[in-house]
Backbone as ProteinMPNN parsed JSONL, in Angstrom:
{"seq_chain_A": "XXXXXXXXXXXXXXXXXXXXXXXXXXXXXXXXXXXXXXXXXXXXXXXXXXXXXXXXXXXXXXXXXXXXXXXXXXXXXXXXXXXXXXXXXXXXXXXXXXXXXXXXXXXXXXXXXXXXXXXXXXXXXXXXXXXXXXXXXXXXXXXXX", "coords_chain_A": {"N_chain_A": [[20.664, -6.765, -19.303], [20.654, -9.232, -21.47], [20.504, -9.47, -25.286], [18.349, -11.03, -26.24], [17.498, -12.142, -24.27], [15.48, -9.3, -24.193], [14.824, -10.091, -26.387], [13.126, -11.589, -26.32], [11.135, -10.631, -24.323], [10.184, -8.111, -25.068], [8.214, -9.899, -27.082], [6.792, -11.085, -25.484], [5.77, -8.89, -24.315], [4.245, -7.888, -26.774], [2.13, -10.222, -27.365], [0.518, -9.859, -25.035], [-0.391, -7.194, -25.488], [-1.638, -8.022, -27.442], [-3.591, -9.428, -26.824], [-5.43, -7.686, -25.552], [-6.579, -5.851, -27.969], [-9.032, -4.662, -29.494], [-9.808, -4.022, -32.364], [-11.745, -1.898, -33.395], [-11.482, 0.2, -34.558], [-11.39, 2.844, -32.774], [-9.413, 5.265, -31.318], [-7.813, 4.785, -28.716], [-7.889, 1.556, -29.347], [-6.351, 1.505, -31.987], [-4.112, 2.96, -30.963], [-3.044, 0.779, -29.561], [-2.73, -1.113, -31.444], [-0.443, 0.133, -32.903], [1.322, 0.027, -30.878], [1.766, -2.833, -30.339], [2.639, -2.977, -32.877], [5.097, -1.708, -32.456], [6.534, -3.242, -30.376], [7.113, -5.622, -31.578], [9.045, -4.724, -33.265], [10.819, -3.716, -31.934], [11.646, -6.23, -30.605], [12.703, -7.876, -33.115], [14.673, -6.06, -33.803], [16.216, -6.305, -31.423], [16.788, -8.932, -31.376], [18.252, -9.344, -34.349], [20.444, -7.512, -33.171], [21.547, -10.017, -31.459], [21.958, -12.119, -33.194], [23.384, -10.519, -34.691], [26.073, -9.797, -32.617], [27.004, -12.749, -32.595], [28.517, -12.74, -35.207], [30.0, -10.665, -34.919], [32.837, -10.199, -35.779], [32.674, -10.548, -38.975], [31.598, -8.628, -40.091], [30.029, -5.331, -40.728], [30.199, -2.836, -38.665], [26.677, -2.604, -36.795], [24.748, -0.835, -35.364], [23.62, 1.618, -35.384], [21.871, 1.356, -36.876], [17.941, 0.78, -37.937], [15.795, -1.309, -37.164], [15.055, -2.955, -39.874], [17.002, -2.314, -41.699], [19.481, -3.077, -40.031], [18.736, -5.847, -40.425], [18.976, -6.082, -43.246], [21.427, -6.123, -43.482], [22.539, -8.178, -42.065], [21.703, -10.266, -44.241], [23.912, -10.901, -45.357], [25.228, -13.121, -44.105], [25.896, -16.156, -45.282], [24.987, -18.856, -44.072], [22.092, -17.842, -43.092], [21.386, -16.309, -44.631], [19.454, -17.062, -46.835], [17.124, -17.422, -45.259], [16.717, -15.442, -43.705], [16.146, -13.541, -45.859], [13.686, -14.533, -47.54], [11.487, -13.298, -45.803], [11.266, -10.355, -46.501], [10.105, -10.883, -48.521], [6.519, -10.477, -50.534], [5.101, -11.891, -48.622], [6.611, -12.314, -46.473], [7.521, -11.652, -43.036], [8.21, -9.189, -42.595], [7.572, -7.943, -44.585], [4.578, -8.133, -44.194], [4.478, -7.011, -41.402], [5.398, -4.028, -42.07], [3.44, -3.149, -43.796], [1.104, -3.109, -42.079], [1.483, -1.809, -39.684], [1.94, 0.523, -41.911], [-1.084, 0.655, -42.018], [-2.207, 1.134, -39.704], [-1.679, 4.019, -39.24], [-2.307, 5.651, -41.052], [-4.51, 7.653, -42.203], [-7.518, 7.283, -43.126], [-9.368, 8.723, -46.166], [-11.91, 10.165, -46.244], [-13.353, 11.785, -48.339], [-13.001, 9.884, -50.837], [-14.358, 7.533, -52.995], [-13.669, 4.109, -51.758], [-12.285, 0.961, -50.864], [-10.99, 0.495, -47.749], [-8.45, -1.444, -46.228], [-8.684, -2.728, -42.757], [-6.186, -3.346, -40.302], [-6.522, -6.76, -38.45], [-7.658, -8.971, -36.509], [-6.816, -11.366, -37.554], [-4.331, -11.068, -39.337], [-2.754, -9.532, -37.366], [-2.166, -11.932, -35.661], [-0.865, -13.952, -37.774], [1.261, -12.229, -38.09], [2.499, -12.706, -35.655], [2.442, -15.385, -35.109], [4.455, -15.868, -37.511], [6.542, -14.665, -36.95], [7.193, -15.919, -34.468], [7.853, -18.411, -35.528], [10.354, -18.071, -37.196], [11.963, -17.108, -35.66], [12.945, -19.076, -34.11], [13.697, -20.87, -36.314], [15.655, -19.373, -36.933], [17.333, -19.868, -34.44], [17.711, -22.276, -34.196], [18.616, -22.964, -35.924], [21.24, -21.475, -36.047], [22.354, -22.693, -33.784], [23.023, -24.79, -34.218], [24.997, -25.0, -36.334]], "CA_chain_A": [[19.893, -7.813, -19.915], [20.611, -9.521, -23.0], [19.748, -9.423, -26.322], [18.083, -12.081, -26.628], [16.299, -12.082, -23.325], [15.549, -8.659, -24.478], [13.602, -9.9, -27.961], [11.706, -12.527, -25.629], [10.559, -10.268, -23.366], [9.479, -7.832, -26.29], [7.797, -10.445, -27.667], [5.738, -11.654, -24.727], [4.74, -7.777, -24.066], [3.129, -8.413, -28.407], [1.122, -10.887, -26.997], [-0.051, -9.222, -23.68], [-0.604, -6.285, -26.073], [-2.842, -8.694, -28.7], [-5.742, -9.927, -26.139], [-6.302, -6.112, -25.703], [-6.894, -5.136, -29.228], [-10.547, -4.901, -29.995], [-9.718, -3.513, -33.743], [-13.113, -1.663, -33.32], [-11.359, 1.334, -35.273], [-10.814, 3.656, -31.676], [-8.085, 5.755, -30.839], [-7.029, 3.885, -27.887], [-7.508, 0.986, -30.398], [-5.16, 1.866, -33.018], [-2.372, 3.135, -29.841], [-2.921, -0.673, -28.845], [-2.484, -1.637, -32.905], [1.154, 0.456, -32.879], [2.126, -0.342, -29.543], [1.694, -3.835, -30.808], [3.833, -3.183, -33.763], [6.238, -1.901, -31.853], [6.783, -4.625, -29.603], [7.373, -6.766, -32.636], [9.714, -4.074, -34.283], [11.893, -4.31, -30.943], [11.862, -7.704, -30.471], [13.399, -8.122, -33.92], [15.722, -5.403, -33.247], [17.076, -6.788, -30.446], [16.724, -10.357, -32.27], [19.338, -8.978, -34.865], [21.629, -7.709, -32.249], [21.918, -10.962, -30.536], [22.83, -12.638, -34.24], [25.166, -9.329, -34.855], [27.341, -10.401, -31.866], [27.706, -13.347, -33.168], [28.784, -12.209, -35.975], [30.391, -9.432, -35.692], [33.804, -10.196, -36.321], [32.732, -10.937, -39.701], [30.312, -7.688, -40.126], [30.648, -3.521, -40.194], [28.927, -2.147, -37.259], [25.574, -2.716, -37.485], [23.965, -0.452, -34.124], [22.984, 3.063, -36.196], [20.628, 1.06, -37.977], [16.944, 0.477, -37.392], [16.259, -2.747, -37.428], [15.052, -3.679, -40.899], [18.302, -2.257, -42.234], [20.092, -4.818, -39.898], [18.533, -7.269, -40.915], [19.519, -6.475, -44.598], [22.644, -5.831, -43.433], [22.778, -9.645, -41.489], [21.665, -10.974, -44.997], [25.399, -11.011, -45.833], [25.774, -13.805, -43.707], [25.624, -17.105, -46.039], [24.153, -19.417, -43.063], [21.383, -17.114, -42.703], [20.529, -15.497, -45.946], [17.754, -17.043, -47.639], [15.766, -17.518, -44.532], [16.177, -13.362, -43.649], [15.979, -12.907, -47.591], [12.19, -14.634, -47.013], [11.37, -12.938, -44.93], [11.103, -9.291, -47.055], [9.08, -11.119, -49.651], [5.522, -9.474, -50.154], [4.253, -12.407, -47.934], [7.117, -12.546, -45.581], [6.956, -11.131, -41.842], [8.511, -7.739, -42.453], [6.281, -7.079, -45.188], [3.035, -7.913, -43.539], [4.401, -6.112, -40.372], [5.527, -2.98, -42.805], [1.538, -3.208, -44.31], [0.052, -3.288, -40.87], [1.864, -0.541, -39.417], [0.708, 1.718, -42.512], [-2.811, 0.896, -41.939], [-2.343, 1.757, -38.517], [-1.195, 4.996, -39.159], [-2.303, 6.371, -42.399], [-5.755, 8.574, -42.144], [-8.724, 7.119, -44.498], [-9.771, 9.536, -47.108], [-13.471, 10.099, -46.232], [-13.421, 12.334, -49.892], [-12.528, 9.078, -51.765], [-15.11, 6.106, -52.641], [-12.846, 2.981, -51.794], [-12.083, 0.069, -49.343], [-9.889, 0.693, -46.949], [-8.625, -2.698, -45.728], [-7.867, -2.121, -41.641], [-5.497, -4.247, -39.437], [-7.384, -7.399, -38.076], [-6.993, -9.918, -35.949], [-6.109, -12.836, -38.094], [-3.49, -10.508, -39.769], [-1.714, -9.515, -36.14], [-1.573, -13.283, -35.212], [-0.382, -14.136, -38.376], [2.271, -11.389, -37.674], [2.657, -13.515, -34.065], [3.167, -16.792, -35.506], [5.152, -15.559, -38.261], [8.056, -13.87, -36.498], [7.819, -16.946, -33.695], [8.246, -19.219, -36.742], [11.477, -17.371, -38.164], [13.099, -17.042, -34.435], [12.682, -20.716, -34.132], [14.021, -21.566, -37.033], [16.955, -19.074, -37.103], [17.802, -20.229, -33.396], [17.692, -23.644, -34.572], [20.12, -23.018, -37.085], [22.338, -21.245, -35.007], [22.705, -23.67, -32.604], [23.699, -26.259, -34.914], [25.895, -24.216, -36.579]], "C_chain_A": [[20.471, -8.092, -21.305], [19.994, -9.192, -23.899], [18.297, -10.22, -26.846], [17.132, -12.744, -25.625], [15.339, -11.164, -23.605], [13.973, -8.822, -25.625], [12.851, -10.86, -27.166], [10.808, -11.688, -24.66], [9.669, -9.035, -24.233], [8.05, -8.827, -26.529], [6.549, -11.14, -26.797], [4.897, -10.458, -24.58], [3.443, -7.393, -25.828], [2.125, -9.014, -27.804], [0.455, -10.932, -26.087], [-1.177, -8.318, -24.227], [-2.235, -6.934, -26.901], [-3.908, -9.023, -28.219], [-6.329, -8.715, -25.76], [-6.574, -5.485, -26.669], [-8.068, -5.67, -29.676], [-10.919, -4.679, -31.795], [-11.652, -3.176, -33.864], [-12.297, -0.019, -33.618], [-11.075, 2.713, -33.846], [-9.824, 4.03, -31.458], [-7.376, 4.884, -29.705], [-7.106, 2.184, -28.366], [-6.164, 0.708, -30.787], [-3.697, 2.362, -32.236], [-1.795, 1.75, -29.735], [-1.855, -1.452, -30.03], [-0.662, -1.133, -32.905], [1.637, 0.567, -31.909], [2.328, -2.273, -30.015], [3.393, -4.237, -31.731], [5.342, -2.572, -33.013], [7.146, -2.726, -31.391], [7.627, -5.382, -30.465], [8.745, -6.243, -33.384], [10.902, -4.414, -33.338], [12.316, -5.307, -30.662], [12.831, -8.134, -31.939], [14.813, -7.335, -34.03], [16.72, -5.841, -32.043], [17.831, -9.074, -31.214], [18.059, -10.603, -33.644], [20.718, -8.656, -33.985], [22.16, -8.635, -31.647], [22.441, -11.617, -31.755], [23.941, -11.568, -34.681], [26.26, -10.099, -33.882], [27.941, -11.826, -31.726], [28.763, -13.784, -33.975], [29.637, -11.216, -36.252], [31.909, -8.947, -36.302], [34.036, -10.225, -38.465], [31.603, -9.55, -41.023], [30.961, -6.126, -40.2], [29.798, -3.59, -39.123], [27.893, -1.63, -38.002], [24.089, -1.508, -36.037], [23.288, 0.845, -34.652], [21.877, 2.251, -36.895], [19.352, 0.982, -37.299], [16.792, -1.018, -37.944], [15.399, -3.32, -38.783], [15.897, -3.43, -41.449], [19.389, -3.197, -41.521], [20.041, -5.963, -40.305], [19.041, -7.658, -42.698], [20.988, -6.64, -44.551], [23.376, -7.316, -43.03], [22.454, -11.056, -42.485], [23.14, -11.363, -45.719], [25.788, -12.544, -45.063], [25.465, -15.246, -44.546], [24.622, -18.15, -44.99], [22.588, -18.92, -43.138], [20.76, -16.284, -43.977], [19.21, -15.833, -46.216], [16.74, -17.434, -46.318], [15.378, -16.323, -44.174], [15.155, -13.103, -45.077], [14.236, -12.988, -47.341], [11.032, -13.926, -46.547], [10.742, -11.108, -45.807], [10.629, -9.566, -48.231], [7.941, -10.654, -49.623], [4.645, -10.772, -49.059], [4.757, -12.619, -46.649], [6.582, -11.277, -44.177], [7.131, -9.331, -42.015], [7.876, -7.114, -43.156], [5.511, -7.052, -44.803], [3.423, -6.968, -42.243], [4.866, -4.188, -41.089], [3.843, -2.377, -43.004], [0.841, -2.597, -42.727], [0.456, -1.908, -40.266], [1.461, 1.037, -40.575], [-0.023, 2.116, -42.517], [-2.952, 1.139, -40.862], [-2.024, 3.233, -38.641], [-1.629, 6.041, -39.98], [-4.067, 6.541, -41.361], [-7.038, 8.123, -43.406], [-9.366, 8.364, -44.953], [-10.986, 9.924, -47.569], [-14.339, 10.824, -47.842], [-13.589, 10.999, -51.19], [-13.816, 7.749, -51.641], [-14.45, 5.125, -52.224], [-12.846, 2.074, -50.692], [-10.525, -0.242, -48.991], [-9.597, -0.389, -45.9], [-8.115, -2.446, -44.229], [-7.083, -3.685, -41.386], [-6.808, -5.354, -38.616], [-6.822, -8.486, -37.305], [-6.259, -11.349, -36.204], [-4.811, -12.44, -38.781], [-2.275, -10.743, -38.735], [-1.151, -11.206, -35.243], [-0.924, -14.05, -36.413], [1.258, -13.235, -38.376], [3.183, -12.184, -36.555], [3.985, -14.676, -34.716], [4.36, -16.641, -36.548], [6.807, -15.595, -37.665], [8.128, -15.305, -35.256], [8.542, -18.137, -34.843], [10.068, -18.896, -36.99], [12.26, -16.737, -36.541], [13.401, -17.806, -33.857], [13.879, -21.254, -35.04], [15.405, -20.846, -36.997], [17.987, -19.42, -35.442], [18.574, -21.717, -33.618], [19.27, -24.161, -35.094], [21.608, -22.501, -36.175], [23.339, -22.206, -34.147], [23.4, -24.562, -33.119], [24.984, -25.703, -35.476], [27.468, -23.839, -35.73]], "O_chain_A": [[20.704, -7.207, -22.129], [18.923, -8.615, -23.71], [17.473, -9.885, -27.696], [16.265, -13.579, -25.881], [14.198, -11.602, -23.457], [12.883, -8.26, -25.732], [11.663, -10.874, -27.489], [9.749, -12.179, -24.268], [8.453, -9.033, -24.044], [6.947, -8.436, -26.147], [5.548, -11.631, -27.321], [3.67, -10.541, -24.637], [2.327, -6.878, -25.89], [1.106, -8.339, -27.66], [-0.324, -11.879, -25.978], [-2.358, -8.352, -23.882], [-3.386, -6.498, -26.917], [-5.001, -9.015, -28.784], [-7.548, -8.601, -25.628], [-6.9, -4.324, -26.423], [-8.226, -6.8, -30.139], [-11.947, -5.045, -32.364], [-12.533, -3.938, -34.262], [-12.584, 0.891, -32.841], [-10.381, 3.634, -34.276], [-8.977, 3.146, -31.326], [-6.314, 4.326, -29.981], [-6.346, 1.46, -27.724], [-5.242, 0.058, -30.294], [-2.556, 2.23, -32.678], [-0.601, 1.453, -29.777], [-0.796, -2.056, -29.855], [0.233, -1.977, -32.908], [2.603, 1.329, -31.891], [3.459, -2.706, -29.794], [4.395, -4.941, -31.603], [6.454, -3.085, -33.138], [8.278, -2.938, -31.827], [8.75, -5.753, -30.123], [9.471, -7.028, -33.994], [11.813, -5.167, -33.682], [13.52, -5.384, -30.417], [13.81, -8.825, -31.657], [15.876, -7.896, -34.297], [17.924, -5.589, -31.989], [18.79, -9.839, -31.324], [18.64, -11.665, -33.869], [21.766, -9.299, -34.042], [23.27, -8.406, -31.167], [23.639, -11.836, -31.576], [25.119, -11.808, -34.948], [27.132, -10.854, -34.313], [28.935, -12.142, -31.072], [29.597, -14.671, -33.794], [30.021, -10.859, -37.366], [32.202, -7.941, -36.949], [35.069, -10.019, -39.101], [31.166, -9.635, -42.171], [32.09, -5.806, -39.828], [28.864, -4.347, -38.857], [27.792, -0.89, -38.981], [22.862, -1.603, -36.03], [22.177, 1.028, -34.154], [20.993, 2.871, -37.487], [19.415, 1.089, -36.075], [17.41, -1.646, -38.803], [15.024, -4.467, -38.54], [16.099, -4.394, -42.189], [20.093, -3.962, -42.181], [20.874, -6.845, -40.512], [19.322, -8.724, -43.247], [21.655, -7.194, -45.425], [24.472, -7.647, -43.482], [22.641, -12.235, -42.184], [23.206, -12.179, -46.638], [26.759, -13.114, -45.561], [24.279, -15.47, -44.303], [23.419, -18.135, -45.25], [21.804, -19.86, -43.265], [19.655, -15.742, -44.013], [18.167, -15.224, -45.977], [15.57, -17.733, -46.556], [14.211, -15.933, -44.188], [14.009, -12.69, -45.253], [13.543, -12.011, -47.057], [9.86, -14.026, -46.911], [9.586, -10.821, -45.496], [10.638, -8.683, -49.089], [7.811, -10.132, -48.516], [3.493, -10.472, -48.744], [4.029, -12.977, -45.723], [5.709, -10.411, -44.229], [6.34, -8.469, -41.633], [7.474, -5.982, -42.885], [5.084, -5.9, -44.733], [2.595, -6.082, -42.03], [4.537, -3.225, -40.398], [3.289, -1.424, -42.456], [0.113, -1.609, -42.625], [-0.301, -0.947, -40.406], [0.96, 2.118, -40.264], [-0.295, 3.289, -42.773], [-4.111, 1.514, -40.683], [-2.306, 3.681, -37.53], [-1.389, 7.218, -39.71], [-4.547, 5.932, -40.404], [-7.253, 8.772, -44.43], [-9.915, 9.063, -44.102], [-11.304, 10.061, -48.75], [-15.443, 10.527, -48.3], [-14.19, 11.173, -52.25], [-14.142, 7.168, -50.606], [-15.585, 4.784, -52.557], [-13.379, 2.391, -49.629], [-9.531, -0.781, -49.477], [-10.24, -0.419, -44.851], [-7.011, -1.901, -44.241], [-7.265, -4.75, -41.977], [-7.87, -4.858, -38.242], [-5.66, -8.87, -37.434], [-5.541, -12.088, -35.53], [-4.027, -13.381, -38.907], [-1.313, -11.505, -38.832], [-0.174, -11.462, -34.539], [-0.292, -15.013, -35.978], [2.285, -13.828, -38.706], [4.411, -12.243, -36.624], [5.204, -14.827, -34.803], [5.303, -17.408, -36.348], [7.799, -16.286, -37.896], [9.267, -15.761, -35.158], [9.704, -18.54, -34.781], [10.857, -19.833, -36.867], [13.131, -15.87, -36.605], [14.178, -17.577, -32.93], [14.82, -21.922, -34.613], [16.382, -21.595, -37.026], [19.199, -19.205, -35.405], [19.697, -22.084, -33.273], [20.221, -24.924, -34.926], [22.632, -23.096, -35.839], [24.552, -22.334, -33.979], [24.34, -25.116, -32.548], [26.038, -26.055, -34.946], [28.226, -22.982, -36.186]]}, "name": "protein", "num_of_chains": 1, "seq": "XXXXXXXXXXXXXXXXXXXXXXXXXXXXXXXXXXXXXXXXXXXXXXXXXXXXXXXXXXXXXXXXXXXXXXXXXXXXXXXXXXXXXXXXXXXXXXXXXXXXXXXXXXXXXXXXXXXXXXXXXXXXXXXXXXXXXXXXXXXXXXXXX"}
């Protein structure tokens, strides 16, 4: 299979994943919540590999990496920079999917007064649309290119 079939098929199992997440704080919950992020983490991972081999005459080998270090690594490409670059801003996709995955993971501090903001559903579809947005647009470009 391709790469690139690869991050679509990822990307449909995200949104299979998302009409089963009740975010009602449950262990099989929160599996749903980082099975989720997964999905999304692979899909971009593979989403990089398919612009690597584009690329790669023009690249070091980029396959040891996980894939937000590809992607810094695929910011080298001038075409393609400032829409990755974007992208690792505190509003871009990799940050909110960075965020979300913390709060999936991290343990609230029942000792501590505070509010502990969880993962929600307008967040994870914002996550959705996000990354469809920015595989759209870098396809786009591609193509023309």
């Amino acid at each position: 299979m391709e790469f690139k079939e690869l991050s679509n098929l990822y990307l449909d199992l995200s949104e299979e994943i998302l009409k089963d997440i009740n975010f009602d704080s449950s262990l099989k919950d929160n599996h749903r919540q980082l099975l989720f992020i997964s999905c999304i983490e692979n899909s971009l991972d593979c989403e990089a590999n398919n612009i690597y081999e584009i690329y790669k005459n023009d690249l070091e080998p980029i396959e040891e990496f996980n894939f937000e270090s590809k992607w810094k690594k695929l910011m080298e490409i001038s075409t393609i920079k400032n829409i990755v670059n974007s992208e690792f801003d505190p509003d871009g996709l990799l940050s909110i999917l960075h965020d979300s995955k913390e709060r999936a993971i991290s343990v609230p501090d029942t000792n501590i007064i505070s509010t502990n903001k969880l993962n929600d559903l307008k967040k994870f579809s914002l996550i959705l649309n996000k990354y469809k947005s920015f595989k759209e647009l870098l396809r786009k470009l591609l193509d023309e290119c």
